[in-house]
C-alpha positions in Angstrom: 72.2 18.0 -18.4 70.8 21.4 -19.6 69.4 22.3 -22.3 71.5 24.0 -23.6 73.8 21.3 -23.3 71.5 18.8 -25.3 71.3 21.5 -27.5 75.4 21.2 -28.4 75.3 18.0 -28.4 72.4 17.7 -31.2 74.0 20.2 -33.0 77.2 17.9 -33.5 75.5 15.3 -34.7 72.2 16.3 -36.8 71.8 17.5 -40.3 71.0 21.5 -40.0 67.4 20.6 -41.8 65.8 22.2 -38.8 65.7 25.9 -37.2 65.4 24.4 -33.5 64.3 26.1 -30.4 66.8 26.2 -27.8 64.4 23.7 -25.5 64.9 19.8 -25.2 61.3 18.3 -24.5 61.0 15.3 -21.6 57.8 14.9 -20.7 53.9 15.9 -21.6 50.7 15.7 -20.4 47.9 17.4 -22.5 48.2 20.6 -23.7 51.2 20.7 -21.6 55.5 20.0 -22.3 58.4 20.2 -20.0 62.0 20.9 -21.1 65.3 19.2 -19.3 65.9 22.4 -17.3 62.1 21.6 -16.1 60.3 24.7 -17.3 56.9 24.0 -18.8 55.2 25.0 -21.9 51.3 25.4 -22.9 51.9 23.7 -26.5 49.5 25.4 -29.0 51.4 23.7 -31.7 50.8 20.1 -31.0 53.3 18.4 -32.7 52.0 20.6 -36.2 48.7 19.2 -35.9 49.5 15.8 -34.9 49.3 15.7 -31.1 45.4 16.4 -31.6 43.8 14.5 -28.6 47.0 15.6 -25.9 50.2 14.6 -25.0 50.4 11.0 -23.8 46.9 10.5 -23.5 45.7 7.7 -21.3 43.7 6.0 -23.9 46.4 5.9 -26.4 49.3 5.6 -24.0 47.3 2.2 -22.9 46.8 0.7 -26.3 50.3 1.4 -27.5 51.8 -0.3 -24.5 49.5 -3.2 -24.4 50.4 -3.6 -28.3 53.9 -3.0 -28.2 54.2 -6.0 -25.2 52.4 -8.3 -27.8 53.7 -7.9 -31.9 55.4 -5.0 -32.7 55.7 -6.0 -36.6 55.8 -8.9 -38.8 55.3 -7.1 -42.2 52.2 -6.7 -44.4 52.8 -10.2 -45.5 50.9 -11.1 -43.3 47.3 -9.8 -41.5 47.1 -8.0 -38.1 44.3 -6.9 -36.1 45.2 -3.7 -35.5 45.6 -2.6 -39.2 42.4 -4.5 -39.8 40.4 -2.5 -36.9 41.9 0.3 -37.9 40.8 -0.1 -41.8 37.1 -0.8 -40.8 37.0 2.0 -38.3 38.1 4.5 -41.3 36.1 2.7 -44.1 33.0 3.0 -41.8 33.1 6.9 -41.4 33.9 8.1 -44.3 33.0 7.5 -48.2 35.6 4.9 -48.7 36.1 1.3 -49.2 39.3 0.5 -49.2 42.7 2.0 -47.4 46.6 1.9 -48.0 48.7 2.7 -45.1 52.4 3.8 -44.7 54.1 5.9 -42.6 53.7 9.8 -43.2 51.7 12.1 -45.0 54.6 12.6 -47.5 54.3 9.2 -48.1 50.6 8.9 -48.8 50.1 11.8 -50.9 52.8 9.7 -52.7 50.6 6.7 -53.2 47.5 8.8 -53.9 49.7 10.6 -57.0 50.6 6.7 -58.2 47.1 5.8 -57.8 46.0 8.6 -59.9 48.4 7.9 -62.7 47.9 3.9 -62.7 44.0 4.5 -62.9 43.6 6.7 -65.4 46.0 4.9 -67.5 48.9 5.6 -70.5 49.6 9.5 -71.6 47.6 10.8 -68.5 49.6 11.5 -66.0 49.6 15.3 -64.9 48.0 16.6 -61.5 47.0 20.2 -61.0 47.4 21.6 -57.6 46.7 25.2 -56.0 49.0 27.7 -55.4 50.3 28.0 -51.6 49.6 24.5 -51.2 51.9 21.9 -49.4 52.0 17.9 -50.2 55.3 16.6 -48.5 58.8 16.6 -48.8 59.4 14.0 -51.2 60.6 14.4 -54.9 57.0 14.5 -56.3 55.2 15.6 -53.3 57.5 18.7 -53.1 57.0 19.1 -57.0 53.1 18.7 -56.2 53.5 21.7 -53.5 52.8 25.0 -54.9 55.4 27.0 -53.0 58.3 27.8 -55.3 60.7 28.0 -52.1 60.4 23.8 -51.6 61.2 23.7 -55.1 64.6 25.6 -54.9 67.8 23.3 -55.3 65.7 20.3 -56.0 65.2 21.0 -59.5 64.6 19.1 -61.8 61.8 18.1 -60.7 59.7 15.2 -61.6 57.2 15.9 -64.3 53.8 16.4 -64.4 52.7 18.9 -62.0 50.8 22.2 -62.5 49.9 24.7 -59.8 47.2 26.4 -60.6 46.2 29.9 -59.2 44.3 29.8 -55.3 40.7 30.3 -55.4 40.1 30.7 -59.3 38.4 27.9 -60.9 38.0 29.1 -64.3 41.7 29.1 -64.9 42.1 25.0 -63.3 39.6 25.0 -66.3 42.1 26.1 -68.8 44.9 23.9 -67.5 43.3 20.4 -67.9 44.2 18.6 -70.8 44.5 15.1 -72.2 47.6 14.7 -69.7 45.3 15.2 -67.0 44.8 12.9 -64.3 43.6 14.7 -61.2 43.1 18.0 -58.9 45.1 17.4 -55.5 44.4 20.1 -52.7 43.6 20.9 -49.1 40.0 22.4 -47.9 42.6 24.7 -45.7 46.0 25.0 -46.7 47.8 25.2 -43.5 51.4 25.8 -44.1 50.8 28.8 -46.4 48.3 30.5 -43.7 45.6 28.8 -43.0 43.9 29.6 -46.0 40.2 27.9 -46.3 38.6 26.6 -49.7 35.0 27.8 -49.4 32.2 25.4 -50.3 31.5 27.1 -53.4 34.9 26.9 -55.0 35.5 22.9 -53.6 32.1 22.3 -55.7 33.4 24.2 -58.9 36.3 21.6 -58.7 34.4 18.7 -57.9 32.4 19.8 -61.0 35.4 20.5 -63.4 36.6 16.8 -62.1 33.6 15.2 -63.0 33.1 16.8 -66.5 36.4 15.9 -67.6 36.8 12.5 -65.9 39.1 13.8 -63.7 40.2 12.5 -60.4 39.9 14.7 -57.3 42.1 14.2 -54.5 41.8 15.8 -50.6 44.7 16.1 -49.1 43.8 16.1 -46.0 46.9 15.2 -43.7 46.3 18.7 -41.5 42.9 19.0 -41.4 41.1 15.5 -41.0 41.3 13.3 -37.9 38.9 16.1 -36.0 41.5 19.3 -36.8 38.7 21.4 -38.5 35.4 20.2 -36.2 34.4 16.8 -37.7 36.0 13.9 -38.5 37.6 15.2 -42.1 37.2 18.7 -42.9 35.2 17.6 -46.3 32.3 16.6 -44.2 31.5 20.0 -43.6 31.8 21.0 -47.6 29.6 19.1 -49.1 32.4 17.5 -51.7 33.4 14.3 -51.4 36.5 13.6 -52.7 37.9 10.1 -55.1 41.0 9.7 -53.1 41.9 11.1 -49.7 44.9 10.9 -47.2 45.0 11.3 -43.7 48.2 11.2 -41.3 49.7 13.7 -38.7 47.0 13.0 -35.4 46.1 10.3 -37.1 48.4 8.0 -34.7 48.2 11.0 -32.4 52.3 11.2 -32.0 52.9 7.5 -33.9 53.6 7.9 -37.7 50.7 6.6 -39.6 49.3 7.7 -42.6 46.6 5.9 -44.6 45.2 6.8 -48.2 41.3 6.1 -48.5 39.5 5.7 -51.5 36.5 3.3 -53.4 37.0 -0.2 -54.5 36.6 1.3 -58.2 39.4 3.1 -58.1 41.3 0.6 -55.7 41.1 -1.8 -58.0 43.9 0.0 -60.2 46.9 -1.3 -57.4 47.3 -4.5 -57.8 49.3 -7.1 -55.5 52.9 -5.8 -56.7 52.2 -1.9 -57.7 52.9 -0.2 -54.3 54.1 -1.3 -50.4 55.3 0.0 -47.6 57.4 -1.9 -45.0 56.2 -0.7 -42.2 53.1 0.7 -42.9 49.8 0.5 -40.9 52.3 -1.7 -38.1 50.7 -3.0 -35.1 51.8 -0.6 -32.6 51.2 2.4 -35.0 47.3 1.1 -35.7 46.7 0.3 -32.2 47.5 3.9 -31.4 44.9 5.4 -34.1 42.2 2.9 -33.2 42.4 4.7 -30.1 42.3 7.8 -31.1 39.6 7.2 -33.9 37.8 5.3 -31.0 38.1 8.5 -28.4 37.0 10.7 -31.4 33.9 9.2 -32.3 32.6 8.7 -28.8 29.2 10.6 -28.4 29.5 14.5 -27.6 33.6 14.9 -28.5 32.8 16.9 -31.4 30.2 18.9 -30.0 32.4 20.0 -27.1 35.2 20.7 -29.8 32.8 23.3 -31.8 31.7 25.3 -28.5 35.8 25.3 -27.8 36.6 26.4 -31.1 34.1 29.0 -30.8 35.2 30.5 -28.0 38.6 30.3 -29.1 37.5 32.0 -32.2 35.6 35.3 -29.8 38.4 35.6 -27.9 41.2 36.2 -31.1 38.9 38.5 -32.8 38.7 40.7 -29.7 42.7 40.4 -29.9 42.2 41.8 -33.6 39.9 44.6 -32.5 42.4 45.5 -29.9 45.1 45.8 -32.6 43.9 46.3 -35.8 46.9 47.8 -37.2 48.9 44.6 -36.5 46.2 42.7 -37.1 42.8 42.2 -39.7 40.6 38.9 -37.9 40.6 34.9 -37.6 40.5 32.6 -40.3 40.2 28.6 -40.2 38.1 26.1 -39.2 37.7 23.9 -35.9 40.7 24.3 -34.3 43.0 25.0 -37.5 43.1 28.6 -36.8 45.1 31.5 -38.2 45.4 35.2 -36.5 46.0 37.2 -39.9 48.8 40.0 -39.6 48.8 43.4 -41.3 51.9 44.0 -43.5 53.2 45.5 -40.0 52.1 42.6 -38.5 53.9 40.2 -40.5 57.3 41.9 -40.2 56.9 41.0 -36.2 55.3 37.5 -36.9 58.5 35.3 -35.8 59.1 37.6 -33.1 55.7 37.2 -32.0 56.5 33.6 -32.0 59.7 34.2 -29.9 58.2 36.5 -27.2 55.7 33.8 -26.3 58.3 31.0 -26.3 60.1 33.0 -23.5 56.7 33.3 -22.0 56.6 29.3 -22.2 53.6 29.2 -25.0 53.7 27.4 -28.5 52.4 28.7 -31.8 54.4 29.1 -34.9 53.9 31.7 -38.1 53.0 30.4 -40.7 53.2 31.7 -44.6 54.8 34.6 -43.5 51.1 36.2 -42.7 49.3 34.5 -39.9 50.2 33.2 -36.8 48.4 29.6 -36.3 47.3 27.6 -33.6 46.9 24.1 -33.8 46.5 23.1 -30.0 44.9 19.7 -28.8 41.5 19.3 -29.1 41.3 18.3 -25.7 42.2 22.0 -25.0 40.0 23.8 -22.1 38.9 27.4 -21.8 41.5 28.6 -19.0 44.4 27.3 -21.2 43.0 29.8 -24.2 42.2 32.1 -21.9 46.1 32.0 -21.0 47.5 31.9 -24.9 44.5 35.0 -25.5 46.8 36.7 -22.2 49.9 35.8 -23.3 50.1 37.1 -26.3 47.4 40.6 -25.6 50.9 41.2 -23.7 53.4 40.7 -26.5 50.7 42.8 -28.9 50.5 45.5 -26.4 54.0 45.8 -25.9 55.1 45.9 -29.9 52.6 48.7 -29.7 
């Protein structure tokens, strides 16, 4: 079958939640995808940040596979090794002493907002977030994003949720209360364009959180598991967060997600308070073991940062090229945004289309930047080919 026809027959059958590209994927192999008709793609998109170390990669391909011929569940009423490899991997490289895993990031920003609530007990309940930020798609994670268009035809939404202005911490100041719980955000909000929260603002926060007894959250669901150039973005920032989350590459293509915090604040979810059926599964855990094991192996950052560097040279001379449709690089690691003039913006999705027919991946994202989230296994010739690419498309709308 064609494409096209996979594409009629998906459209009979699916929900219309998603704006799909007229492609059906088969097969990959590192920063590499193949559609039915057999055309390939270089994927600069990975899965939205999830794909980090590569499509099927060997190491994760292996574990899965051996795990999934052993136990594939039995339900967290009962241990596993996986999950418990997978828990002391986390615990050990990163503040945290204790982890909760489910399925998605949706559905641990979920537990971190019940967390919040249950710890810091009756009549304070509300959680401020930024502006532009995005937390999930459930009913309370969508109320936590601060994007009005999520909001629209879910309303009303649950209670307790304030979005606070990007990048001004005297007014989160003004917002706290005795209702106040927490302060949830991302060190880069990704889906509203790759917007970075500098060091100095992250500390203001971590400040206003500790004055007021105030939990701080990190959502980091985009940017840890290596997207930003160490293991979670908050390394770099010097803020360490009370509760974080963590999903997307975490399983590298397997939904994971896992919440992290200290045994303080654990100690507020009792046996009873919150669950997941399938959460943290064998299969699922085997898979991030691997890719926290791959990861952490000596030199796989340090390769990453020269990458990300180069990656980073080769967009700005793109903006230099073009500066009226477009202004420079923003990001971190390989979380990286090309930021669009206001004529830029108005060819952003087109952008996105020309290098689709080219057989490239990137997406636009808050209607301002295109991103590029690619595997971190990504070499130089394959940016040098995206950098190519897309000079052509730029040069062309020119």
């Amino acid at each position: 079958m064609s494409n096209e026809e996979w594409a009629k027959r998906g459209d009979a059958v699916f929900i219309g939640t998603y704006s799909r590209f007229p492609a059906a994927m088969v097969k990959g192999r590192g920063c590499r995808l193949w559609d039915d008709d057999g055309r390939e793609y270089l994927d600069f998109l990975a899965g939205i940040a999830v794909c980090s170390l590569g499509h099927c990669h060997p190491a994760v391909t292996e574990a899965v596979c051996r795990q999934a011929g052993e136990l594939m569940h039995v339900s967290n009423l009962f241990h596993t090794k996986p999950q418990i490899r997978l828990a002391e991997l986390l615990c050990a490289h990163t503040f945290a002493d204790r982890v909760f895993m489910a399925n998605s990031g949706a559905e641990v920003n979920e537990a971190a907002i019940k967390l919040a609530r249950i710890h810091s007990g009756p009549g304070r309940y509300e959680i401020i977030s930024l502006s532009g930020s995005f937390h999930g798609r459930t009913l309370a994670t969508v109320a936590a994003t601060g994007q009005p268009k999520f909001h629209e035809g879910f309303e009303p939404l649950p209670e307790g949720f304030i979005h606070a202005d990007f990048g001004d911490p005297e007014e989160l100041g003004r917002l706290v209360s005795a209702k106040t719980c927490a302060i949830l955000c991302e060190p880069v909000q990704g889906e509203s364009g790759v917007r970075p929260l500098d060091g100095d603002y992250l500390r203001a926060i971590r400040e206003l959180c500790d004055r007021h007894g105030l939990l701080l959250i990190f959502d980091e669901v985009q940017t840890g598991m290596g997207r930003t150039g160490t293991l979670f973005a908050y390394e770099q920032l010097g803020v360490v967060p009370d509760i974080m989350t963590a999903a997307k590459a975490l399983g590298n293509g397997l939904p994971i997600g896992a919440m992290l915090t200290t045994d303080k604040i654990a100690a507020s979810l009792g046996v009873g308070t919150h669950a997941s059926t399938f959460g943290g599964n064998p299969v699922a855990a085997a898979a991030a073991v691997a890719v926290l094991e791959t990861m952490l192996a000596p030199g796989f950052f340090d390769r990453m940062g020269e990458i990300s560097r180069y990656f980073i040279d080769r967009l700005q001379e793109l903006a230099a090229r073009y500066p009226h449709l477009a202004t420079g690089v923003r990001g971190r690691g390989m979380l990286l945004g090309l930021v669009l003039t206001e004529k830029g913006r108005q060819h952003g999705q087109a952008i996105v289309q020309h290098l689709f027919e080219r057989g490239v991946l990137i997406n636009f994202a808050g209607m301002r930047v295109l991103r590029f989230i690619p595997p971190l296994i990504v070499a130089r010739k394959e940016i040098d080919q995206l950098i190519n690419h897309l000079d052509e498309v730029l040069a062309a709308l020119s």
